[in-house]
LUMDRENVEX-358762 format. One record per residue (C-alpha): y, z, x; residue in three letters. Coordinates in pm, 1 decimal, always signed. Each point is the difference from the previous one (the first is absolute). Layout:
% residues N
REC        y        z        x   r
REC        Y        Z        X ALA
...
% end
This chain:
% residues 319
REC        y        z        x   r
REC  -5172.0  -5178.2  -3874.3 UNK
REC   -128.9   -181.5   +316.7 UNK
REC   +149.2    -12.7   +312.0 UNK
REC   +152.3   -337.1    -39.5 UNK
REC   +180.3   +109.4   -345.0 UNK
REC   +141.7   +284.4   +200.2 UNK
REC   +122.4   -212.9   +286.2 UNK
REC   +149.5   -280.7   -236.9 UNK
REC   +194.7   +262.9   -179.2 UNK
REC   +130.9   +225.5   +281.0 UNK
REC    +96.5   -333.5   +175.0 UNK
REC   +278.2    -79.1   -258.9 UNK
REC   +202.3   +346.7    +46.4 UNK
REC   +334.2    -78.4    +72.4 UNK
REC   +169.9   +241.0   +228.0 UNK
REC   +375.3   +191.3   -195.5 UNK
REC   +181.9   +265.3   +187.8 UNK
REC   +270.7   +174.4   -114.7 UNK
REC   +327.0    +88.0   +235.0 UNK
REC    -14.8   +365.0    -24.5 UNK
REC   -301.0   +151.5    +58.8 UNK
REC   -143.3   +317.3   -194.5 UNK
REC   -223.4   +166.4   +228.3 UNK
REC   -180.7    -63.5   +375.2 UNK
REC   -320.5    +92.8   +127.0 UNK
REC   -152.1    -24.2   +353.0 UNK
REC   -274.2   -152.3   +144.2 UNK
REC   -336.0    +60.6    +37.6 UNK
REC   -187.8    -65.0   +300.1 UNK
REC     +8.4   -338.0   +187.9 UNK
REC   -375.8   -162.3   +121.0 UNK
REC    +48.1   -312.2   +222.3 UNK
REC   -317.7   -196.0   +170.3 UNK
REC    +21.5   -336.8   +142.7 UNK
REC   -236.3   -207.6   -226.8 UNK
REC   -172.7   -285.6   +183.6 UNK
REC    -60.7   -323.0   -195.1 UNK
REC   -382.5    +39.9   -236.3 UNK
REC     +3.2   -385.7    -18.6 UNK
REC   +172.1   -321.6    +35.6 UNK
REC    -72.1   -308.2   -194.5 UNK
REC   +106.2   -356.7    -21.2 UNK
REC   +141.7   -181.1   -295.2 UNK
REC   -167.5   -258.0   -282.1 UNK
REC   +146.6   -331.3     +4.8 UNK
REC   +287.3   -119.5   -185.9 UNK
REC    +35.3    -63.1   -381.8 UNK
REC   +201.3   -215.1   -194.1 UNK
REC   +135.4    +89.4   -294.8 UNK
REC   +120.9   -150.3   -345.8 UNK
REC   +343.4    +26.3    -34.3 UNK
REC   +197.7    +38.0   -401.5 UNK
REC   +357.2    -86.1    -29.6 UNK
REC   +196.1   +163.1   -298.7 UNK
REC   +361.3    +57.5    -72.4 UNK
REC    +67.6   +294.9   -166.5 UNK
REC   +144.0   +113.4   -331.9 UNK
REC   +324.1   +272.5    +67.4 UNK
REC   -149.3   +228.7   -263.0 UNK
REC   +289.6   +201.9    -29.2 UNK
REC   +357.5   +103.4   +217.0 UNK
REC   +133.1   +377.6    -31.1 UNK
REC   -319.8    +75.0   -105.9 UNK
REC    -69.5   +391.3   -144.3 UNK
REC   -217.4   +246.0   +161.6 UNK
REC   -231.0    -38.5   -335.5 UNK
REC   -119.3   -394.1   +168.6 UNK
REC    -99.0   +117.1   +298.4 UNK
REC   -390.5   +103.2     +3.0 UNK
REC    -33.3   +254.6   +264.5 UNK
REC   +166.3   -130.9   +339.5 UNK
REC   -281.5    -33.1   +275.7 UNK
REC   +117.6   -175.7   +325.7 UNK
REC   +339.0    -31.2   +159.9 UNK
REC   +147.2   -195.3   +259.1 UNK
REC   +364.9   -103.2   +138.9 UNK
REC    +53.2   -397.3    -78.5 UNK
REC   +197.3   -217.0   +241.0 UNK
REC   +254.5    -78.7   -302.8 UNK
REC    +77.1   +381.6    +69.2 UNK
REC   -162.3   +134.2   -299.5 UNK
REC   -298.6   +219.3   -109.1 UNK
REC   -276.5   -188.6   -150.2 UNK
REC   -343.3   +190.4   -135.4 UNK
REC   -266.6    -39.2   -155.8 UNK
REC   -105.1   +184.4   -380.3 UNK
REC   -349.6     +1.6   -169.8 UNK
REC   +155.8   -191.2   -254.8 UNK
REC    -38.8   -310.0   +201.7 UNK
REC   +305.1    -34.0   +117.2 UNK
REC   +232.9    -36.2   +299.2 UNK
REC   +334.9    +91.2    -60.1 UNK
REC   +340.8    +35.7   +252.1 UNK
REC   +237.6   +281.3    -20.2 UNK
REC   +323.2     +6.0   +131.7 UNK
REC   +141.6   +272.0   +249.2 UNK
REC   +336.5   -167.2    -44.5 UNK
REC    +91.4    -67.1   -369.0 UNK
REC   -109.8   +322.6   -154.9 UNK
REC   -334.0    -43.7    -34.0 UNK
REC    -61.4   -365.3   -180.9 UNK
REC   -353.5    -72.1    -53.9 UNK
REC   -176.4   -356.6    -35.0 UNK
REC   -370.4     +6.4    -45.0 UNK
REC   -161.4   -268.0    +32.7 UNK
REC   -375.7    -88.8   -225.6 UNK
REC   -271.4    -64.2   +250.5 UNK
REC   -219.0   -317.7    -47.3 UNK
REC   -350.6   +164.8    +13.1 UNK
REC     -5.3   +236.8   -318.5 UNK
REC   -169.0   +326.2    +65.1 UNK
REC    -19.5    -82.8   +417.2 UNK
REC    +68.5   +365.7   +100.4 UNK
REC   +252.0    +36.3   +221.0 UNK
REC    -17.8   +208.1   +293.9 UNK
REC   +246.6    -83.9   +303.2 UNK
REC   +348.9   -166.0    +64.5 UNK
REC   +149.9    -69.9   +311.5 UNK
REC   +245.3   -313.9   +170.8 UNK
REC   -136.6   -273.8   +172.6 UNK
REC   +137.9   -206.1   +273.9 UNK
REC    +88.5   -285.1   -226.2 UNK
REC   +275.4   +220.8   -198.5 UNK
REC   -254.8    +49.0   -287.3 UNK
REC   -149.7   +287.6   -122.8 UNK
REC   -385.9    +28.4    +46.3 UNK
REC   -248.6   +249.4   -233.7 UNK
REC   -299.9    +33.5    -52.3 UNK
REC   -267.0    -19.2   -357.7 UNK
REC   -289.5   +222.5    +21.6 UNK
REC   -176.3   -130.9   -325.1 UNK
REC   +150.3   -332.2    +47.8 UNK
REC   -133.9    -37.8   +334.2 UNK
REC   +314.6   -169.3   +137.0 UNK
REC   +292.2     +3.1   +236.3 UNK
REC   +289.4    -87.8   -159.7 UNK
REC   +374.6    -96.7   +112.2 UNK
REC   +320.1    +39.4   -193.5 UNK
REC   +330.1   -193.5    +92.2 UNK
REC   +298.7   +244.5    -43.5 UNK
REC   +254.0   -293.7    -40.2 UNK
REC   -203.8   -213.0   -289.6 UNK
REC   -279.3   +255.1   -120.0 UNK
REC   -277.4   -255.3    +75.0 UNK
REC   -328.4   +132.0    +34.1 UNK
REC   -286.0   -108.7   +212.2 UNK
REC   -352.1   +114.8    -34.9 UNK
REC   -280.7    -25.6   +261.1 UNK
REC   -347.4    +84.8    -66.5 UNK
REC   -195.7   +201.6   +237.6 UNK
REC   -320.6   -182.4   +131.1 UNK
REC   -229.3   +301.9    -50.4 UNK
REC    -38.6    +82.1   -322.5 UNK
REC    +88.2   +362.6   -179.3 UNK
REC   +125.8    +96.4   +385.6 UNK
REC   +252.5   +230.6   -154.4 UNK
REC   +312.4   -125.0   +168.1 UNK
REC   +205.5   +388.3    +32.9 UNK
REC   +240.3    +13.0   +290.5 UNK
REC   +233.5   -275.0   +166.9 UNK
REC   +218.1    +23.6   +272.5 UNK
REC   +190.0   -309.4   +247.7 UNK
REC    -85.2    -27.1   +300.6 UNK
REC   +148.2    -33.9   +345.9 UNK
REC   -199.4   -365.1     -6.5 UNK
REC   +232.3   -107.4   -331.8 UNK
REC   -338.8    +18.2   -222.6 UNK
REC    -77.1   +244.2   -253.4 UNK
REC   -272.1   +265.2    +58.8 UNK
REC   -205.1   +155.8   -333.5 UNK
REC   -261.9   +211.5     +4.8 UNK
REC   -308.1   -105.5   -257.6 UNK
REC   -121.0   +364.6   -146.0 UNK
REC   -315.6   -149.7   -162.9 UNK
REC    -92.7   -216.2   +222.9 UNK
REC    +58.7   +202.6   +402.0 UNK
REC   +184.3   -271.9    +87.2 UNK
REC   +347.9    -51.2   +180.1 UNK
REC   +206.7   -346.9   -117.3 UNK
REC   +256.8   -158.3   +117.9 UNK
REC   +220.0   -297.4   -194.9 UNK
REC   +226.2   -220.1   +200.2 UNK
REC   +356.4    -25.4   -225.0 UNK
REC    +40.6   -384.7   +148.3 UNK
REC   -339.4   -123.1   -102.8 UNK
REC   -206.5   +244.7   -263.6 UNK
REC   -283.3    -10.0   +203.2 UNK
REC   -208.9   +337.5    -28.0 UNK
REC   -212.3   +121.6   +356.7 UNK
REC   -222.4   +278.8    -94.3 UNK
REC   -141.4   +251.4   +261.9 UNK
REC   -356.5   +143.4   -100.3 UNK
REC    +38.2   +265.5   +236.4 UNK
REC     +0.5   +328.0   -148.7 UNK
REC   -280.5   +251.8   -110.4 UNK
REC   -171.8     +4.8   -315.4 UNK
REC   +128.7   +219.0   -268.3 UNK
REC   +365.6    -13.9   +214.7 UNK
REC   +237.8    -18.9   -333.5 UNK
REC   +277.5    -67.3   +245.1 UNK
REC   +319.7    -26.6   -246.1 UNK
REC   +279.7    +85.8   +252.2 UNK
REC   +157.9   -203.2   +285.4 UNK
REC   +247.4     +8.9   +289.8 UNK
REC    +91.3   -203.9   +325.9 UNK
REC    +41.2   +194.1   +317.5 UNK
REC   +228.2    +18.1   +278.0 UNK
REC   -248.4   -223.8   +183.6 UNK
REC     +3.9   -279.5   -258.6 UNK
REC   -371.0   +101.0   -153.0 UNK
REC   -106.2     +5.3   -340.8 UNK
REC   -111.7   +366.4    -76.7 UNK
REC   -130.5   +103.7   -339.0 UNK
REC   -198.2   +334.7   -136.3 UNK
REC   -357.3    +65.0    -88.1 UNK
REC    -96.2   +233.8   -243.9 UNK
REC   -300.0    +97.7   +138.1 UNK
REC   +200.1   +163.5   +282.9 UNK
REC   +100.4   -295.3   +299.3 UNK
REC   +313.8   -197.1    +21.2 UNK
REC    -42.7   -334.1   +133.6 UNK
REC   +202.2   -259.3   +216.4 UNK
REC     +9.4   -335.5    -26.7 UNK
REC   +146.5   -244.3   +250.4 UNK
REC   +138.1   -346.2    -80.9 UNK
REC    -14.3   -169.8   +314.9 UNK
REC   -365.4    +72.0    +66.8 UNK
REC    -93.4    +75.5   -342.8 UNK
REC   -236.4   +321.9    +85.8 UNK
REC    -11.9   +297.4   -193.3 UNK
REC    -18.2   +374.9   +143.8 UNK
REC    -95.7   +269.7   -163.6 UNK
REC    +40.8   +381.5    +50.8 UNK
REC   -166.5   +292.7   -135.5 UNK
REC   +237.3   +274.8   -110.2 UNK
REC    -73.9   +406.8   +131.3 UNK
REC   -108.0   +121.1   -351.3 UNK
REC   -117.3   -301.6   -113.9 UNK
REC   +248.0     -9.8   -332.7 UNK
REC   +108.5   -223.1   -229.6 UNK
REC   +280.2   -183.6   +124.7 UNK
REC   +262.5    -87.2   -296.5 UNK
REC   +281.0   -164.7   +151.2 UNK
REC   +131.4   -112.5   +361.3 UNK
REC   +364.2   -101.5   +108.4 UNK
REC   +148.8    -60.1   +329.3 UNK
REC   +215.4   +241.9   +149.5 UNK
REC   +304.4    +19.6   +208.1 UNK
REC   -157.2   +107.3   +293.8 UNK
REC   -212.9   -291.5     +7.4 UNK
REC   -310.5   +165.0   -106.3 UNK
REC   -172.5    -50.1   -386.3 UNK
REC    -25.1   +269.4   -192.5 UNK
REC   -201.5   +135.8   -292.4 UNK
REC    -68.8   +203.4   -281.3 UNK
REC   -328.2   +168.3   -128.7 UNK
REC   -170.0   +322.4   -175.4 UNK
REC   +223.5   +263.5   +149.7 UNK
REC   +116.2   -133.1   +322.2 UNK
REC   +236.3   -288.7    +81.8 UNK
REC    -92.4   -188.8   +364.7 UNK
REC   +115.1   -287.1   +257.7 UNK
REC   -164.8   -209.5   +231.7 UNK
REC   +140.5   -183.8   +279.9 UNK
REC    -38.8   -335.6    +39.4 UNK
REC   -311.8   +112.8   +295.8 UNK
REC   -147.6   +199.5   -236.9 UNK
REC   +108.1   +324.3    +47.7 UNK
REC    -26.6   +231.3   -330.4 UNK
REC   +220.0   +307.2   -117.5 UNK
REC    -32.5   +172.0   -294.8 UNK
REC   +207.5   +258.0   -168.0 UNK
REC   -112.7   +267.2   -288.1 UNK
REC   +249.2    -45.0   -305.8 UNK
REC   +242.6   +264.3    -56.1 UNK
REC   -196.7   +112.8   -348.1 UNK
REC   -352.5   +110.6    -53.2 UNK
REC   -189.1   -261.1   -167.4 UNK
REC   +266.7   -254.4     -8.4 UNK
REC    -55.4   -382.7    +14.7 UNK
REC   +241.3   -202.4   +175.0 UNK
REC     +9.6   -390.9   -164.1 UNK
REC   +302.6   -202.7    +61.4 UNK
REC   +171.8    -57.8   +373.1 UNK
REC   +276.0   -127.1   +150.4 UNK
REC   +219.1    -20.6   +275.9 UNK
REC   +346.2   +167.6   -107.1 UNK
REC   +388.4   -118.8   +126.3 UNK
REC     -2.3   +304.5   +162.5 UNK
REC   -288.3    -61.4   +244.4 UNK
REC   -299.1   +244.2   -158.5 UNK
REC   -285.3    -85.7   -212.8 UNK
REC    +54.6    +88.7   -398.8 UNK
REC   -288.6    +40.7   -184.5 UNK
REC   -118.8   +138.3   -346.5 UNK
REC   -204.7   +209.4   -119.5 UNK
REC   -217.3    -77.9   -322.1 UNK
REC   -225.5   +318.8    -22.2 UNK
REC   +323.6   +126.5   -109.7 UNK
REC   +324.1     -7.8   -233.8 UNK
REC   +308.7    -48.5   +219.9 UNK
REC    -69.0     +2.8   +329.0 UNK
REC    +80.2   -241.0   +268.2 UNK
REC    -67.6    +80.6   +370.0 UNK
REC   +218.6   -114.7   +319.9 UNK
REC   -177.3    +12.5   +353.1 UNK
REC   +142.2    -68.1   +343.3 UNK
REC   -134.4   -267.9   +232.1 UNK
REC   +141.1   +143.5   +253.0 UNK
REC    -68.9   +374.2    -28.5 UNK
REC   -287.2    -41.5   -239.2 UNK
REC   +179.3   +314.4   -256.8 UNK
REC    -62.2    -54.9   -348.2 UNK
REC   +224.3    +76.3   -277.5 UNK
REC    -60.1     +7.9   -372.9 UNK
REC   +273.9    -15.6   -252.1 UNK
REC     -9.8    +71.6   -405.2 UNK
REC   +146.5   -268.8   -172.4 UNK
REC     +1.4   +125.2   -376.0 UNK
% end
C-alpha cells in the first residue's frame, strides 16, 4: 500500500473515548527543536468553478443501523444536530435531542466518495467527494444539495475546515494542493504551493488565522489568506504526518508513527513518544476539558490524552 493509501485511510479515524478509563501509562521522552521554515511559496491564480444545484431525496427518517454504510466524517450542524458522512454516499443528521432520529439524505454524485463534513458560515453543511472531485453543500432546513467541481482534475478533495475569512479550506490529496471555496459565490482559489508527493488530507486554522495542513512526507505547512504564501516546516524525524488540529493553547498539534507533536504558530516543534511501543497515533482533537485526545490505530482500544500544558501523556483502554 503506498504512502498516499495509508494517509487517506488513517485520515478518516474518528476519535471515541470512553468515561472511565481502564488503564494509564506514562510518557516517554519529550524532543523539542525550533524548526525554521525549508521554503515559502506563492499561490497559482484563481479558478472558477462549475457549480450543480440538486434537491435531495429524504431517503429514509428513523432510519436502522443496517442503512448506514460505515460512518466516516462528523461534524456539529448549526440546526444543533450531528450530520456525517457514510461510504454509502450519503449524508445523514442525527439527533442528540429526540432519541436518536436519523434522516439520511442520497447524495447527487453516485459513487463520489465521501471523505469530510463540517459547517459553513452560511448555516449549511459543507463535505467533501474524493472520487467525485467536488465540494459539496447541504442545507439543514430544505436538504438541497449543491455541488461544485474542483478545477484540477482527480485533486482528491480529503479534508475541509471554515475559516476565520468565512470561506471553506480543503486540502486536494492527489493533487498537493490547498483550496479554498467562498460559501457566497462558489468560486474555487487553488494554492499550488506544496511539495510533490505531499498527500496532505488533514486541515486546521490556527490561533493566528492561518491555514495549516499535514504532509505525509514529514512537514506541516501554513498557509496565509491575506498574503496568500505558503510556509513549510520540516519535522525532527522526518515522519509521516497523519493528522493536525488546533489546540487550546494556541499551538497545532499532530499525530505520527509513535509520537504525537505541536508547533507554534513561529515554528517551534515538540514532540512526545506515545505511551505504547509501536503504537500509531491517527485521529486528534482538542477535548472540553482542555487536552489533546487522540487514538491509537496500531492498536485495539486505546485512546491517548496529553496535556498542553504539562506535556504528560495518558493512555486509556476503552474495550
Amino acid at each position: 500500500m503506498n504512502k498516499k493509501l495509508i494517509s487517506k485511510y488513517l485520515s478518516l479515524i474518528v476519535a471515541m473515548v470512553l468515561a472511565i478509563p481502564v488503564s494509564i501509562f506514562v510518557l516517554v521522552s519529550v524532543v523539542a527543536c525550533t524548526n525554521a521554515p525549508t521554503s515559502t511559496f506563492s499561490s497559482t491564480p484563481p479558478f472558477s468553478s462549475s457549480t450543480t444545484n440538486f434537491t435531495s431525496s429524504l431517503i429514509t427518517t428513523n432510519a436502522t443501523g443496517s442503512d448506514i454504510y460505515a460512518p466516516i466524517a462528523i461534524a456539529a450542524g448549526p440546526d444543533h444536530n450531528l450530520w456525517f458522512t457514510d461510504i454509502g454516499n450519503h449524508i445523514c443528521n442525527l439527533s442528540p435531542t429526540t432519541g436518536g432520529i436519523i434522516n439520511m439524505y442520497d447524495v447527487p454524485t453516485n459513487n463520489t466518495e465521501l471523505t469530510s463534513i463540517t459547517a459553513g458560515s452560511n448555516g449549511n453543511l459543507w463535505f467533501t467527494e474524493f472520487d467525485g472531485n467536488k465540494i459539496g453543500e447541504i442545507s439543514p432546513t430544505t436538504g438541497t444539495f449543491t455541488e461544485y467541481d474542483v478545477p484540477t482534475a482527480n485533486a482528491g478533495p480529503m479534508a475541509i475546515v471554515a475559516g476565520t475569512d468565512g470561506n471553506l479550506w480543503f486540502t486536494e490529496q492527489s493533487a498537493d494542493k490547498i483550496g479554498c471555496i467562498s460559501p457566497s459565490t462558489g468560486k474555487v482559489v487553488e494554492y499550488n504551493a506544496l511539495s510533490s508527493y505531499s498527500s496532505t488530507s488533514s486541515i486546521a486554522i490556527g490561533a493566528d488565522g492561518n491555514i495549516w495542513f499535514n504532509e505525509a512526507d514529514g512537514k506541516i505547512g501554513n498557509l496565509s489568506p491575506s498574503t496568500d504564501k505558503t510556509t513549510e516546516y520540516d519535522i525532527p524525524n522526518g515522519s509521516d504526518i497523519f493528522n493536525i488540529t488546533s489546540g487550546t493553547d494556541d499551538d497545532l498539534w499532530f499525530t505520527q508513527f509513535g509520537e504525537i507533536g505541536k508547533i507554534s504558530p513561529t515554528g517551534n516543534i515538540t514532540e512526545y513518544s506515545a505511551p505504547i511501543l509501536r503504537s500509531s497515533p491517527g485521529g486528534i482533537t482538542a477535548g472540553p476539558d482542555g487536552n489533546l485526545w487522540v487514538t491509537n490505530s496500531a492498536t485495539e482500544g486505546n485512546i491517548f490524552k496529553i496535556s498542553p500544558l504539562t506535556g504528560n501523556v495518558s493512555g486509556y483502554n476503552v474495550r
